[in-house]
Every structure is written in structure tokens, then in C-alpha cells.
C-alpha positions as CSV (number, residue, x, y, z in Angstrom):
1,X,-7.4,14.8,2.7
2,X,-4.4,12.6,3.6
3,X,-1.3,12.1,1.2
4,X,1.7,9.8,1.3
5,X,5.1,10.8,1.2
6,X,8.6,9.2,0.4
7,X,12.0,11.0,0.4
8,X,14.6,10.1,-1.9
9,X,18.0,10.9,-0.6
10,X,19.3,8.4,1.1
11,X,21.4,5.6,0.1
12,X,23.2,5.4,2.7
13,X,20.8,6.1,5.6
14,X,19.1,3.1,7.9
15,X,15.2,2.6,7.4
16,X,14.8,4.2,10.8
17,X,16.5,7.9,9.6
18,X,14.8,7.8,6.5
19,X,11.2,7.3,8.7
20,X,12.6,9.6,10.8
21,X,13.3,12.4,8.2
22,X,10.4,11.2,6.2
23,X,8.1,12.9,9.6
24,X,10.3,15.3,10.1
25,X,9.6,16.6,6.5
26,X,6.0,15.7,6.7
27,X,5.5,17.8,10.0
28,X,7.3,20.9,8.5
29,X,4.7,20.7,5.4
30,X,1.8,20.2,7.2
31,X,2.8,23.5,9.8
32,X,4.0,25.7,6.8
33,X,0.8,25.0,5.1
34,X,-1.9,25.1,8.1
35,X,-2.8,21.8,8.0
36,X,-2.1,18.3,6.4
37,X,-5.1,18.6,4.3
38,X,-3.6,21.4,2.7
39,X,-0.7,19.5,1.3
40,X,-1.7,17.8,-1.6
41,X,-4.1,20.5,-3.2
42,X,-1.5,23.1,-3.0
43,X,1.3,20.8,-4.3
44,X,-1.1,19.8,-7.3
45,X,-1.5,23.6,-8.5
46,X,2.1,24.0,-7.7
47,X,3.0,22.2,-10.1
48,X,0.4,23.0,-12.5
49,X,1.7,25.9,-12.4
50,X,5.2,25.3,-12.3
51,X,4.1,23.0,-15.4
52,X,2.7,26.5,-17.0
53,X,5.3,29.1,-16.4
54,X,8.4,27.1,-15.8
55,X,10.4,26.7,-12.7
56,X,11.1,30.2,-12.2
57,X,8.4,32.6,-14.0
58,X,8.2,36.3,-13.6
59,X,5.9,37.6,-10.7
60,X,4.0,39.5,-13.7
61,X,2.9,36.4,-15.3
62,X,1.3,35.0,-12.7
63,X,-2.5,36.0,-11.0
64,X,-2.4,36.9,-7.6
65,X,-3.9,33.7,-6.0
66,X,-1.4,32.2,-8.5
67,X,1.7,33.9,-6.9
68,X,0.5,33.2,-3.4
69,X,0.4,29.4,-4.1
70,X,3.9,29.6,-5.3
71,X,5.1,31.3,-2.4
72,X,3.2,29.2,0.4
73,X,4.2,26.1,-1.6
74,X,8.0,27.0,-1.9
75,X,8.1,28.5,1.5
76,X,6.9,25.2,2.5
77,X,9.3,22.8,0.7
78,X,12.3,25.3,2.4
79,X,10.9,24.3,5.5
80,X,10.4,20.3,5.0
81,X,14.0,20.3,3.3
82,X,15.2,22.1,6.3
83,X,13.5,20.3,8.7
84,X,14.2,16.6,7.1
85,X,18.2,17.2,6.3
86,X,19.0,20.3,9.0
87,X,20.4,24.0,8.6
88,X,23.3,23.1,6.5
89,X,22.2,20.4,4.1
90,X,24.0,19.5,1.2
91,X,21.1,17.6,-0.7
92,X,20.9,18.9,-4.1
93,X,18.9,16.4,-5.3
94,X,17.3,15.3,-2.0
95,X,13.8,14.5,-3.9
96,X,10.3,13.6,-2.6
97,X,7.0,12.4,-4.0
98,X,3.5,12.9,-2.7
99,X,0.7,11.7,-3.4
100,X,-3.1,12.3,-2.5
């Protein structure tokens, strides 16, 4: 399963760094995660259950498989974010869409 990505961050950067950080983002996911197929299924029930328990919900509320998906997912984001805008980023509201 393939997805499409677009970062929004940028104003002031070129096309070119925002392709560039766009892949950069996009390869971090796809390693954190195993495998780009792996992206959009686990971002869906991310947020479903982000969309269930809020943003933040106590590790007793959650099922186990619930808690690992979480993790993996924000583990993963960490990593894009990172990986996209470097070590000491100051993007708040960097934001990104995917889609499947």
C-alpha cells in the first residue's frame, strides 16, 4: 500500500527543500515503521485512537496492541520530524498529511 505525503512548514523554503524534506520525512517513516506499506494502516488507527482517548490517554486505557500502535506511530513521527527539519528544529506546527 502506497500513501502520499505533503509537509506543511514552509513558507519560506524553495520547492526543491520542501521535496527534499518531504523524502527525508518519508524515508524516516517508512524505516521506523518496517516498511512503506506500513505507513498508512498504522497512521489510520493512530488516529482512531488518538480520536478515542485524546492526544494523550493513560497507558491503562488503552489494550495492548492499542498501546503498541501508539508507540510505534509516535516513535515514528519523532523520527520523520527529526529527519525532515534536523536535531534542533524549531517547528511547532511543522504539519503533514498522508494519505492512502
Amino acid at each position: 500500500m502506497s500513501y502520499s505525503l505533503k509537509l506543511y512548514a514552509f513558507e519560506d523554503a524553495s520547492d526543491r527543500e520542501r521535496r527534499d524534506a518531504e523524502q527525508r520525512f518519508r524515508k524516516a517513516l517508512d524505516e521506523t515503521l518496517g516498511d512503506a506499506s506500513l505507513v498508512a494502516p498504522v497512521y489510520t488507527a493512530y488516529r482512531r485512537i488518538v480520536a478515542t482517548y485524546g492526544d494523550a490517554p493513560a497507558p491503562d486505557t488503552l489494550t495492548d496492541a492499542e498501546q503498541q500502535v501508539f508507540d510505534q506511530w509516535q516513535a515514528a513521527e519523532s523520527a520523520a520530524i527529526t529527519a525532515a527539519f534536523g536535531p534542533h528544529r524549531y517547528m511547532g506546527d511543522a504539519q503533514f498529511e498522508i494519505e492512502a
